[in-house]
N, C-alpha and C positions, 0 to 999 in steps of 0.2 A: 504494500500500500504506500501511498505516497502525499504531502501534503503540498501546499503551495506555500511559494517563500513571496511575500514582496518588500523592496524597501522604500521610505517615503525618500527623494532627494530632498525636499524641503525640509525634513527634518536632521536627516541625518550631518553625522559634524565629522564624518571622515576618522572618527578613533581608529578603527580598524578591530577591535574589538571581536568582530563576528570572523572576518578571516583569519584573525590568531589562534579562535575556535574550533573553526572548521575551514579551511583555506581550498576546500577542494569544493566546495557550495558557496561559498562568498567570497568574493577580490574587491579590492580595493583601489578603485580607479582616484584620477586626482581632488576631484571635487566630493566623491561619497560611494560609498558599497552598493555592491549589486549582489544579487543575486546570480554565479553562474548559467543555472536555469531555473526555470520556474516551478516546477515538482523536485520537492527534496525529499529525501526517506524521512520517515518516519521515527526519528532517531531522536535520543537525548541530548545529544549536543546540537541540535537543530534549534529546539528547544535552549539550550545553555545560550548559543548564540544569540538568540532573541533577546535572553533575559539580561545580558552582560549589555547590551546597547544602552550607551548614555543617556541617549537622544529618545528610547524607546520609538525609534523609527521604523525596526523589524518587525510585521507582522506576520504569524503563519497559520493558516487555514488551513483546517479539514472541512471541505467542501463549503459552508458557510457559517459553520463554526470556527470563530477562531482560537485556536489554544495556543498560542504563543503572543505575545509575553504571558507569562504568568503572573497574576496578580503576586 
């Protein structure tokens, strides 16, 4: 199974945070993270990466629920 990653560019502030994470699902270009692609496993550090964002700009949805960040 797989969830959806997206990052807001408006939020995000370029820590890098999520590719220190997981660097094989999110890079870090000059201005803000992306997401590699757009379905990422269903993984805890999918999860970790969301929650470690300063900016809380990582969102990640299982279908229209989203469960990343974690409260």
């Amino acid at each position: 199974m797989t969830w959806k990653a997206e990052v807001d560019g408006g939020r995000c502030m370029a820590s890098g945070m999520c590719a220190g994470i997981a660097p094989d699902l999110f890079a870090l270009d000059e201005d803000h993270a992306r997401p590699r692609r757009e379905e990422v496993p269903e993984e805890e550090r999918v999860l970790d990466a969301a929650d470690s964002c300063p900016a809380l700009a990582i969102t990640i949805r299982d279908g229209t629920t989203t469960v990343g960040p974690r409260p």
